[in-house]
PDB file with one MODEL, atoms N, CA, C and O in Angstrom:
MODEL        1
ATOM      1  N   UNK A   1       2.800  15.934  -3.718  1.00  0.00           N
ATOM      2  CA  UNK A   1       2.476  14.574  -4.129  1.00  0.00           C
ATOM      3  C   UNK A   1       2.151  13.736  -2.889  1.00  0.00           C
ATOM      4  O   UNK A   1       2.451  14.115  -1.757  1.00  0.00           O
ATOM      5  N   UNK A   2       1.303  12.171  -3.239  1.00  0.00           N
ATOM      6  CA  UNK A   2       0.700  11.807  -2.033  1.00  0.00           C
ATOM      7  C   UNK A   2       1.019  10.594  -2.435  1.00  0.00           C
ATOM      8  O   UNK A   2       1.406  10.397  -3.588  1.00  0.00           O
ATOM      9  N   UNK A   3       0.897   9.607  -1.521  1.00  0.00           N
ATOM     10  CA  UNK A   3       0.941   8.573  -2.149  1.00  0.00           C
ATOM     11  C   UNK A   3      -0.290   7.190  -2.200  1.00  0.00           C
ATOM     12  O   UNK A   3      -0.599   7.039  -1.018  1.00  0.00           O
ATOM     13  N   UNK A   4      -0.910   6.388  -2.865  1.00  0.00           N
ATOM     14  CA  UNK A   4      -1.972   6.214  -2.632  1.00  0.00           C
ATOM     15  C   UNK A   4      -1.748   4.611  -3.039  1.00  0.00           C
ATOM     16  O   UNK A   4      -1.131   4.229  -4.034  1.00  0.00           O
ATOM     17  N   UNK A   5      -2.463   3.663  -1.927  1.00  0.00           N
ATOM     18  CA  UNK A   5      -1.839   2.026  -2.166  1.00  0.00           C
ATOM     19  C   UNK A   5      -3.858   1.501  -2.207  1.00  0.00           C
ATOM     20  O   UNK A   5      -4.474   0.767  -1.434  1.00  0.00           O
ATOM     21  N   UNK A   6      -4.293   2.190  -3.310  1.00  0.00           N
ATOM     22  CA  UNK A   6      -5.439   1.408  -4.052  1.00  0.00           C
ATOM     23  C   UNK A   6      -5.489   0.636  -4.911  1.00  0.00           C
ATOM     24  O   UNK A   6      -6.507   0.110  -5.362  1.00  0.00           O
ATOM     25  N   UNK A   7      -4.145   0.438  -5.318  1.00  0.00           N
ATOM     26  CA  UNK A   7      -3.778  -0.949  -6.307  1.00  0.00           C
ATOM     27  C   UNK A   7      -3.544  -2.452  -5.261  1.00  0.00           C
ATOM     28  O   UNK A   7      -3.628  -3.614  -5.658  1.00  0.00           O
ATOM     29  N   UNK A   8      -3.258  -2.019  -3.952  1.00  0.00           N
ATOM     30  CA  UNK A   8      -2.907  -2.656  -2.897  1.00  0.00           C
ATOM     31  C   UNK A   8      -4.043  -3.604  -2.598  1.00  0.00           C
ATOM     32  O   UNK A   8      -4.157  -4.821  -2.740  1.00  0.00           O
ATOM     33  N   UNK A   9      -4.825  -2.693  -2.152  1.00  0.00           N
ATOM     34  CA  UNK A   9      -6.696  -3.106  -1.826  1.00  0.00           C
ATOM     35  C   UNK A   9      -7.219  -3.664  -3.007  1.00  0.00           C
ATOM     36  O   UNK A   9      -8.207  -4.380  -2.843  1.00  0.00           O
ATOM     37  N   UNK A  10      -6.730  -3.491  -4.367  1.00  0.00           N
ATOM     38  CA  UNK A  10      -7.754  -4.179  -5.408  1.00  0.00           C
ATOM     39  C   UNK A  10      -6.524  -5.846  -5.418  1.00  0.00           C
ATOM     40  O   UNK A  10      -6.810  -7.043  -5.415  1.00  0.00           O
ATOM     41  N   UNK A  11      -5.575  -5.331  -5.428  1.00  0.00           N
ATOM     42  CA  UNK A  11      -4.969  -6.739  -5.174  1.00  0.00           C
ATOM     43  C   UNK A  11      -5.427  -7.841  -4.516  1.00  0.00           C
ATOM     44  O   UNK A  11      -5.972  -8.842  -4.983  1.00  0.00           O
ATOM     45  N   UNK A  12      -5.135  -7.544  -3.295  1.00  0.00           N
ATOM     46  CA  UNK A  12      -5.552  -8.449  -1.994  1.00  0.00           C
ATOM     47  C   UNK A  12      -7.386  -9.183  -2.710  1.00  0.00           C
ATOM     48  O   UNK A  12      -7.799 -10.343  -2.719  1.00  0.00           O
ATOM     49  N   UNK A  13      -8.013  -7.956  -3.179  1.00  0.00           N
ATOM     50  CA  UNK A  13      -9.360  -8.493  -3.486  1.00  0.00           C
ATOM     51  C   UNK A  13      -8.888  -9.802  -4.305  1.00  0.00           C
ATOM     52  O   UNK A  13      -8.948 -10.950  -3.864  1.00  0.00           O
ATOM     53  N   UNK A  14      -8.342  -9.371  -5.751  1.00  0.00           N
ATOM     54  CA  UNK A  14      -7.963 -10.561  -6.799  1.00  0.00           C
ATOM     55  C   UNK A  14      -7.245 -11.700  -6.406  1.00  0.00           C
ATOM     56  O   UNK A  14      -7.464 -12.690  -7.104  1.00  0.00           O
ATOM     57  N   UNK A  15      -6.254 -11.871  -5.260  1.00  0.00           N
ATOM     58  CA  UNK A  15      -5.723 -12.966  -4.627  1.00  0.00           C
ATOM     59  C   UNK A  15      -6.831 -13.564  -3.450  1.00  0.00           C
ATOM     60  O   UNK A  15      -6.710 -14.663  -2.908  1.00  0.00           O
ATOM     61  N   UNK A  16      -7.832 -12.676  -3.209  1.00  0.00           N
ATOM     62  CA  UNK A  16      -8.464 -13.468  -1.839  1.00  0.00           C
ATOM     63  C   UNK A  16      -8.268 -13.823  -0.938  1.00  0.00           C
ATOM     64  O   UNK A  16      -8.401 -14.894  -0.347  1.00  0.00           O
ATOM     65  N   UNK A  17      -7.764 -12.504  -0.667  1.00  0.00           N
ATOM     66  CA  UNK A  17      -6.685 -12.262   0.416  1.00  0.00           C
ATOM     67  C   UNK A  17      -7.515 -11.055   1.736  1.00  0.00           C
ATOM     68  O   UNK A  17      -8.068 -10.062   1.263  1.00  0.00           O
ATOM     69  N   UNK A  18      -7.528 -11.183   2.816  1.00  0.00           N
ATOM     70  CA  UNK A  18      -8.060 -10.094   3.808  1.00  0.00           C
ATOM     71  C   UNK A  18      -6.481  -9.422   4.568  1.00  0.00           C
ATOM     72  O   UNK A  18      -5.296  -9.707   4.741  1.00  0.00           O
ATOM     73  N   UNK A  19      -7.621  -8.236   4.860  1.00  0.00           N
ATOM     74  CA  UNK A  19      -6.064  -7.379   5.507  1.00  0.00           C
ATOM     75  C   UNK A  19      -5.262  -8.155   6.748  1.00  0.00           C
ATOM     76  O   UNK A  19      -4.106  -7.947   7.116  1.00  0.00           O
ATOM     77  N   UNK A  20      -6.261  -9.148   7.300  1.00  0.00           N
ATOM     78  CA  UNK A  20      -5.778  -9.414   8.542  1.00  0.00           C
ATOM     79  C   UNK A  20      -4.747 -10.957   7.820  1.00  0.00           C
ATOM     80  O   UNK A  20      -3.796 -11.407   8.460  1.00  0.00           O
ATOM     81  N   UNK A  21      -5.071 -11.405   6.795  1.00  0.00           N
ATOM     82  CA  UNK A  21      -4.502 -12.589   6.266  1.00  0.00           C
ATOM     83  C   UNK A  21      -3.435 -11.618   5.836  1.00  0.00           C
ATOM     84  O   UNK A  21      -2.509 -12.414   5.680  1.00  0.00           O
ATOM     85  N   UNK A  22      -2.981 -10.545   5.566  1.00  0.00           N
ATOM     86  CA  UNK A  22      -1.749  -9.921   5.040  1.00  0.00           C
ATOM     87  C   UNK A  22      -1.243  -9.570   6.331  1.00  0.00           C
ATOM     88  O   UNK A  22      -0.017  -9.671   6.281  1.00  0.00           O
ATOM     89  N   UNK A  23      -1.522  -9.302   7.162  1.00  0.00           N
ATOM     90  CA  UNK A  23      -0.763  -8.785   8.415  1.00  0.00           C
ATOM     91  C   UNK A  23      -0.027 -10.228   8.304  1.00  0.00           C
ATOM     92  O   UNK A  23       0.954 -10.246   7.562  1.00  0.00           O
ATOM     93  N   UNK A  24      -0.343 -11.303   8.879  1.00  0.00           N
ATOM     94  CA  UNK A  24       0.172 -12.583   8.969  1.00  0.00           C
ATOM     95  C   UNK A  24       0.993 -13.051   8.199  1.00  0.00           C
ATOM     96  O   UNK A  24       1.860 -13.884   8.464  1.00  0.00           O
ATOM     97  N   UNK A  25       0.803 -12.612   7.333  1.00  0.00           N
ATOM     98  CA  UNK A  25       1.833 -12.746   5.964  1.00  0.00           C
ATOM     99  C   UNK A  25       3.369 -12.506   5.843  1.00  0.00           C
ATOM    100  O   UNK A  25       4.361 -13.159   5.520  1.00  0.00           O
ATOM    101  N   UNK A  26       3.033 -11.087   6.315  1.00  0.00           N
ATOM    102  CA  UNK A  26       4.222 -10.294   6.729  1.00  0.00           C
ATOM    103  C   UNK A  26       4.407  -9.981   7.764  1.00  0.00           C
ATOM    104  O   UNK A  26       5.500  -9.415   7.754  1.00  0.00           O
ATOM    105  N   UNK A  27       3.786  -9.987   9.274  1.00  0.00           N
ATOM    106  CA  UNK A  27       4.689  -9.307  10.177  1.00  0.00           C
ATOM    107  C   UNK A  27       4.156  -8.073  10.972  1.00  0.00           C
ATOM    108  O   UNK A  27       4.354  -7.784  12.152  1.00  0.00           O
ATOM    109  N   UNK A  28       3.139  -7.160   9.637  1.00  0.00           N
ATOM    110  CA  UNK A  28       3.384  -5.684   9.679  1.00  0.00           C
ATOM    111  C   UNK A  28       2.260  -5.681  11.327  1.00  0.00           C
ATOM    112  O   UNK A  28       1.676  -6.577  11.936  1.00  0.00           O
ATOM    113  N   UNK A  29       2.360  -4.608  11.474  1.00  0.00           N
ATOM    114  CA  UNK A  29       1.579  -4.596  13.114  1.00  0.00           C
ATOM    115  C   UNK A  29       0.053  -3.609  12.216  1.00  0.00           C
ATOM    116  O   UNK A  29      -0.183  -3.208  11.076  1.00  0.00           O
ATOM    117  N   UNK A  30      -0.640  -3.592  13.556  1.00  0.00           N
ATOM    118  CA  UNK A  30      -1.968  -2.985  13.114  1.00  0.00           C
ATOM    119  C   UNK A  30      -1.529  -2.046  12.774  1.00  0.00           C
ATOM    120  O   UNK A  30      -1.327  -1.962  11.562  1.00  0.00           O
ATOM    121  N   UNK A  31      -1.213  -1.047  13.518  1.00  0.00           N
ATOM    122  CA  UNK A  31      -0.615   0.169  12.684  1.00  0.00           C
ATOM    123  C   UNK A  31       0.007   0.624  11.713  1.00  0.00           C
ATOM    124  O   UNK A  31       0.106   1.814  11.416  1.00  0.00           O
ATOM    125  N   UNK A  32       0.544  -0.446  11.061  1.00  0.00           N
ATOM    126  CA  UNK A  32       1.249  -0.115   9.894  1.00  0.00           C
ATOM    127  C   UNK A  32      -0.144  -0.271   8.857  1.00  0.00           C
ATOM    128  O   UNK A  32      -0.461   0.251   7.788  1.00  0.00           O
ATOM    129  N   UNK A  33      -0.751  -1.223   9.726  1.00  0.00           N
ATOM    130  CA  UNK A  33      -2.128  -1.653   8.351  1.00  0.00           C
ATOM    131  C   UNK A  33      -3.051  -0.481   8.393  1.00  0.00           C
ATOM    132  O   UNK A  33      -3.611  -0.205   7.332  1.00  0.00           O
ATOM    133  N   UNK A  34      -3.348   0.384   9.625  1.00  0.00           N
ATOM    134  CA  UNK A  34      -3.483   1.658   9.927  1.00  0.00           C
ATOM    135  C   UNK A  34      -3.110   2.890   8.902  1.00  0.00           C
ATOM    136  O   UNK A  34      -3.616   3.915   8.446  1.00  0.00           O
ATOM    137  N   UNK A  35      -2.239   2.341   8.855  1.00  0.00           N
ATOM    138  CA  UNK A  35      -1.520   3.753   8.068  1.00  0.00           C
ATOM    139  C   UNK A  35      -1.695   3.678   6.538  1.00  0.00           C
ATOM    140  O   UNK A  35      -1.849   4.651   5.800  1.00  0.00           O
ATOM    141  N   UNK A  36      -1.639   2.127   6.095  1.00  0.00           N
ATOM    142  CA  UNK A  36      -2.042   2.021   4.625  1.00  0.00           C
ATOM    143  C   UNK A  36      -3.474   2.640   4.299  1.00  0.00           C
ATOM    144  O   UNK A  36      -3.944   3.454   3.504  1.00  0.00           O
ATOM    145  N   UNK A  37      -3.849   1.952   5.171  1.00  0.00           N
ATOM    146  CA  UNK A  37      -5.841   2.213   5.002  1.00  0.00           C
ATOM    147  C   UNK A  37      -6.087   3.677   4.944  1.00  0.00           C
ATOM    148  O   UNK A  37      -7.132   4.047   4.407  1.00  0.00           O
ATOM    149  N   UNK A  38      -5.109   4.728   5.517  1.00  0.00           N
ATOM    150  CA  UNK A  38      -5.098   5.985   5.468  1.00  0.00           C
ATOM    151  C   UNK A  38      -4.404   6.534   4.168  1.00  0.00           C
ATOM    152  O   UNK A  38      -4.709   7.658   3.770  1.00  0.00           O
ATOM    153  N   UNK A  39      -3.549   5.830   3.546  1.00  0.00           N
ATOM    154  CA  UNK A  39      -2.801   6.389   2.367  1.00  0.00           C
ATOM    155  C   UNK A  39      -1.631   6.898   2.990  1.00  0.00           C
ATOM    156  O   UNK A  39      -1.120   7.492   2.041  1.00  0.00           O
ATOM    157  N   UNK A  40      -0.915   7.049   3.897  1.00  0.00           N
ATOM    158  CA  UNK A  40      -0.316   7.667   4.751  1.00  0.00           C
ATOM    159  C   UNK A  40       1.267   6.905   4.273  1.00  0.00           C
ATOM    160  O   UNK A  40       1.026   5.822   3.741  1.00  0.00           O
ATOM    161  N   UNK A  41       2.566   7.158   4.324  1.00  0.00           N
ATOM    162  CA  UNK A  41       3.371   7.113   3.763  1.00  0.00           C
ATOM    163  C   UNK A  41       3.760   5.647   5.224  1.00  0.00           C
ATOM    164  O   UNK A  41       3.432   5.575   6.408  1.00  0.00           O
ATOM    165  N   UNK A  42       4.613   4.684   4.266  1.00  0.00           N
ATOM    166  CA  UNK A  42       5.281   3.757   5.171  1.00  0.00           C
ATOM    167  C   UNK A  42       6.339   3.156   4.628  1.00  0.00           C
ATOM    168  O   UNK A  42       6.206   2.985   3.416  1.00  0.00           O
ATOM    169  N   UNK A  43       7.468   2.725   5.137  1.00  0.00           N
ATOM    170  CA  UNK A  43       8.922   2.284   4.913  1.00  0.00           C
ATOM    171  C   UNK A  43       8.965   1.519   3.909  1.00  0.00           C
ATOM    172  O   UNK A  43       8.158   0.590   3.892  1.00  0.00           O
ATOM    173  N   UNK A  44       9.897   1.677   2.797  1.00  0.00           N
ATOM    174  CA  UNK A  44      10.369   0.736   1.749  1.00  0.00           C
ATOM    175  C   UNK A  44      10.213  -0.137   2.355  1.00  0.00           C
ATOM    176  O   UNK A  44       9.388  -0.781   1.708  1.00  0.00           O
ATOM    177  N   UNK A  45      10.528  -0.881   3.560  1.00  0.00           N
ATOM    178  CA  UNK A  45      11.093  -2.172   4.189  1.00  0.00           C
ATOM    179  C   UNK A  45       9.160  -2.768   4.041  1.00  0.00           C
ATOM    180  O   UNK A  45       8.917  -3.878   3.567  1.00  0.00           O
ATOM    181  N   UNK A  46       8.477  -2.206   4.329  1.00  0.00           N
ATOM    182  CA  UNK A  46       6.946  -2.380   4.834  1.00  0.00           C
ATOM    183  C   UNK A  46       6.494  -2.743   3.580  1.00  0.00           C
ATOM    184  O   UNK A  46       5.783  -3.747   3.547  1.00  0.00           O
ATOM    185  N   UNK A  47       6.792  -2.022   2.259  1.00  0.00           N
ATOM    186  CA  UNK A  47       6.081  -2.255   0.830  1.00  0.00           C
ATOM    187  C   UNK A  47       6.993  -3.542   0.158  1.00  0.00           C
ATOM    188  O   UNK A  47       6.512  -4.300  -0.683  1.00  0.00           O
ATOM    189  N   UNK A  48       8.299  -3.647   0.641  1.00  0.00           N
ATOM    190  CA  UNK A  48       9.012  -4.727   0.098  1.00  0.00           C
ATOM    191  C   UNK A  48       8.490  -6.354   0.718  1.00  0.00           C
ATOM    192  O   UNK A  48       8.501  -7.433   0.126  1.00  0.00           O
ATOM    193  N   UNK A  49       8.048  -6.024   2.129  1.00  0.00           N
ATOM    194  CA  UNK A  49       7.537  -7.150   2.688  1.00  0.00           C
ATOM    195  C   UNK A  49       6.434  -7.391   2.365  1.00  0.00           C
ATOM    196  O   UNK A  49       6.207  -8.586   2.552  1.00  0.00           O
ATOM    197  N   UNK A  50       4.976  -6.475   1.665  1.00  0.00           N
ATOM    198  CA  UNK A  50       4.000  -6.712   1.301  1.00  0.00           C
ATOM    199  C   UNK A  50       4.479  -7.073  -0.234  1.00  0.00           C
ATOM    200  O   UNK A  50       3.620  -7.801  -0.732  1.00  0.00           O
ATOM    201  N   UNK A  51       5.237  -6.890  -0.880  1.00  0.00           N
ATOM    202  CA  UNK A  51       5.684  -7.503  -2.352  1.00  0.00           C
ATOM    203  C   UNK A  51       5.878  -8.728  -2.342  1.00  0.00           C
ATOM    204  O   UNK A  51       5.165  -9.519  -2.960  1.00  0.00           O
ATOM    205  N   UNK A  52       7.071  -9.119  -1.498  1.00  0.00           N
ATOM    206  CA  UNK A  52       7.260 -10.104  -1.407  1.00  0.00           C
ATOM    207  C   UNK A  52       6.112 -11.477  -0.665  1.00  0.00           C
ATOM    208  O   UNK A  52       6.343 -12.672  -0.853  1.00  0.00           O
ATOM    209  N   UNK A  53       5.162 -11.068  -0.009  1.00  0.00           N
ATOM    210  CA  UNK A  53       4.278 -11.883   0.230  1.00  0.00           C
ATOM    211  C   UNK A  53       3.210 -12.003  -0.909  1.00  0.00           C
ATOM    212  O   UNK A  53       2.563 -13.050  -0.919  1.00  0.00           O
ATOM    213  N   UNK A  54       2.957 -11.118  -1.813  1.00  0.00           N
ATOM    214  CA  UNK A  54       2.168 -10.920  -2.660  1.00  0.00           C
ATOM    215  C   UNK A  54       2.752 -11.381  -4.250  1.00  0.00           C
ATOM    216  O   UNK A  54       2.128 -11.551  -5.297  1.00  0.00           O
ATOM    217  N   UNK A  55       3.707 -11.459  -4.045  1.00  0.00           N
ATOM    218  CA  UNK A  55       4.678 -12.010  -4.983  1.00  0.00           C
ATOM    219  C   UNK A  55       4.449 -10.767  -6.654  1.00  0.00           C
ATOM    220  O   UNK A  55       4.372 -10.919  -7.873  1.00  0.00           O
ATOM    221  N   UNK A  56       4.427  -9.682  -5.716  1.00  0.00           N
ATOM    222  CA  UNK A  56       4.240  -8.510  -6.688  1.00  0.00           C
ATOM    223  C   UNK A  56       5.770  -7.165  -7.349  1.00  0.00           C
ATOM    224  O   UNK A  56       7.000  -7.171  -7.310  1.00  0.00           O
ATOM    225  N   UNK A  57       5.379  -6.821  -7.542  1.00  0.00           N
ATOM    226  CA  UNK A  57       6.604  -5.427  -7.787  1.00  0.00           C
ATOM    227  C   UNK A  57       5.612  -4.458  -7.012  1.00  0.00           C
ATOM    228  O   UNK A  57       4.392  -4.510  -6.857  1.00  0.00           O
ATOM    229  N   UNK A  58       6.920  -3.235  -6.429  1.00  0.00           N
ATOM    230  CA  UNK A  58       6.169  -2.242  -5.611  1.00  0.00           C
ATOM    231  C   UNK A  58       5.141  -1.303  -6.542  1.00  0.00           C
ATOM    232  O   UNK A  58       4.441  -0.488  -5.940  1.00  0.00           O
ATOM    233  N   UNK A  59       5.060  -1.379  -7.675  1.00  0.00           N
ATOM    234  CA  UNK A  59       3.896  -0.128  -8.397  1.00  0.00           C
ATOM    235  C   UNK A  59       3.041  -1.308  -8.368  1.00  0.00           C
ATOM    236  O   UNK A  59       1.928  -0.904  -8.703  1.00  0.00           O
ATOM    237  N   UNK A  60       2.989  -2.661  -8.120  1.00  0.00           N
ATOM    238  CA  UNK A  60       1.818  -3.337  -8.347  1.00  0.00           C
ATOM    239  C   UNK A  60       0.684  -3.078  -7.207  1.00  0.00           C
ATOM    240  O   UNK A  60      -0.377  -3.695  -7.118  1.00  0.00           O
ATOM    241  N   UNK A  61       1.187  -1.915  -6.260  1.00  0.00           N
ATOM    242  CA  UNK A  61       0.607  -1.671  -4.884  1.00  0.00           C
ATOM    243  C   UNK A  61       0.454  -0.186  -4.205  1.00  0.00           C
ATOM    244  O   UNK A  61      -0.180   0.189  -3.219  1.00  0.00           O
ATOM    245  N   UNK A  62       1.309   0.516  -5.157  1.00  0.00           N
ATOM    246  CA  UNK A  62       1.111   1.956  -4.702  1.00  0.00           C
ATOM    247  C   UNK A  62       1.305   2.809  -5.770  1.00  0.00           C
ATOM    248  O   UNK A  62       2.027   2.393  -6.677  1.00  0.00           O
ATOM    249  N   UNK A  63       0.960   3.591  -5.837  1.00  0.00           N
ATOM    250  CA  UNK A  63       1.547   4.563  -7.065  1.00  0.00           C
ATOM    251  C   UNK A  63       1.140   6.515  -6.390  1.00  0.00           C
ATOM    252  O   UNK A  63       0.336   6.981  -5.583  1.00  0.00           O
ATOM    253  N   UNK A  64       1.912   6.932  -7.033  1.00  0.00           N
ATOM    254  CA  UNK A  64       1.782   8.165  -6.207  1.00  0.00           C
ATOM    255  C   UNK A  64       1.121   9.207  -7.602  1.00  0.00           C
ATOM    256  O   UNK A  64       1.476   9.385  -8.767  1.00  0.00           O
ATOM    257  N   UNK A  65      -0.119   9.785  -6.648  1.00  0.00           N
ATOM    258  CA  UNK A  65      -0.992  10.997  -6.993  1.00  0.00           C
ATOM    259  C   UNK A  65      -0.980  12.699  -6.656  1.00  0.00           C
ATOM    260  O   UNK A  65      -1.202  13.318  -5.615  1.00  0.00           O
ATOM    261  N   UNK A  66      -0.739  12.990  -7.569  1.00  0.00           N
ATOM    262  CA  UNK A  66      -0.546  14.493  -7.428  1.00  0.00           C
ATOM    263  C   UNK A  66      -1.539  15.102  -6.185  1.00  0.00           C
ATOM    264  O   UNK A  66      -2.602  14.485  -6.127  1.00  0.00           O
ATOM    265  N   UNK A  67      -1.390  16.298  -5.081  1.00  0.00           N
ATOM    266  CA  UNK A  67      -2.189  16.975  -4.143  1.00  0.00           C
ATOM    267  C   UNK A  67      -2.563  17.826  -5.081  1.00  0.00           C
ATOM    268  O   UNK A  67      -1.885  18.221  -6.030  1.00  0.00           O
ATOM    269  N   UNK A  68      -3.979  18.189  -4.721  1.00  0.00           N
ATOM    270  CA  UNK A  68      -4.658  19.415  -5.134  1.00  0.00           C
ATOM    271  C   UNK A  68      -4.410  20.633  -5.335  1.00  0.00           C
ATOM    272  O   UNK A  68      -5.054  21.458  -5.984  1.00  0.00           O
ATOM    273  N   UNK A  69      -3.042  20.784  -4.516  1.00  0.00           N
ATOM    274  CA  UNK A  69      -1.983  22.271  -4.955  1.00  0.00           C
ATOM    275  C   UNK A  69      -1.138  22.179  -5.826  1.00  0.00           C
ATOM    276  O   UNK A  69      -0.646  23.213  -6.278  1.00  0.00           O
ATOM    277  N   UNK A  70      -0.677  20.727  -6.375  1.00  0.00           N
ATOM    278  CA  UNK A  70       0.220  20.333  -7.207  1.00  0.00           C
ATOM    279  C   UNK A  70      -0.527  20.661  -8.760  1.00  0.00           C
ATOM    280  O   UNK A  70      -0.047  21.137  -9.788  1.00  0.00           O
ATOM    281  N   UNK A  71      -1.568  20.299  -8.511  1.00  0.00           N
ATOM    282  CA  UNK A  71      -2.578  20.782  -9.917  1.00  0.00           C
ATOM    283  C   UNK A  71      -2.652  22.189 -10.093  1.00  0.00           C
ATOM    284  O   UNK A  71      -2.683  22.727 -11.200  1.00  0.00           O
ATOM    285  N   UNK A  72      -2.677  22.687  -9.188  1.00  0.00           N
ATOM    286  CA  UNK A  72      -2.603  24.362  -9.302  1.00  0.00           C
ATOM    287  C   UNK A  72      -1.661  24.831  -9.880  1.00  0.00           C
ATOM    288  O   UNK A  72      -1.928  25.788 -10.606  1.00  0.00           O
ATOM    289  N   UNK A  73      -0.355  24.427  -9.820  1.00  0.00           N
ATOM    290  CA  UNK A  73       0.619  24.953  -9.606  1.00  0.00           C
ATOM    291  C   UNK A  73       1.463  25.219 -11.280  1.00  0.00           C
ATOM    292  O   UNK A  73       2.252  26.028 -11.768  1.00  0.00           O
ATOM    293  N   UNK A  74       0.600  23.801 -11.776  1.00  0.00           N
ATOM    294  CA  UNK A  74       0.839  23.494 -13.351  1.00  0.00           C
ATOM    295  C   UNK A  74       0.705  24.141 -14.141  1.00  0.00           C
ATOM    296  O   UNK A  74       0.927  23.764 -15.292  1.00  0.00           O
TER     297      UNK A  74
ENDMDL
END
């Protein structure tokens, strides 16, 4: 399983919001914004601080997608 924060990116669109106006928001450093943009896994603490600036719940921002071996495997 992977985890994938494209609910994240359609968010920010619907609030009118840019990545660099969310860094500011919260704190997070480039790299953490790095790592989203990759899908790449980052700290409860990191998705709770993007919730809370977004005034969202955490599935309103990530939700996790099966890997291509996980489909196999079924």
């Amino acid at each position: 399983m992977k985890i994938s924060y494209k609910k994240l990116w359609i968010k920010l669109i619907e609030q009118d919001i840019k990545k660099s106006d969310l860094r500011k928001l919260t704190g997070l450093s480039a790299g953490t914004i790095t790592r989203l943009n990759k899908n790449e896994p980052v700290s409860i603490t990191v998705l709770l601080s993007v919730c809370e600036a977004l005034k969202c719940d955490i599935g309103d921002i990530c939700s996790v997608v099966p890997n291509d071996d996980d489909i196999e495997t079924l």
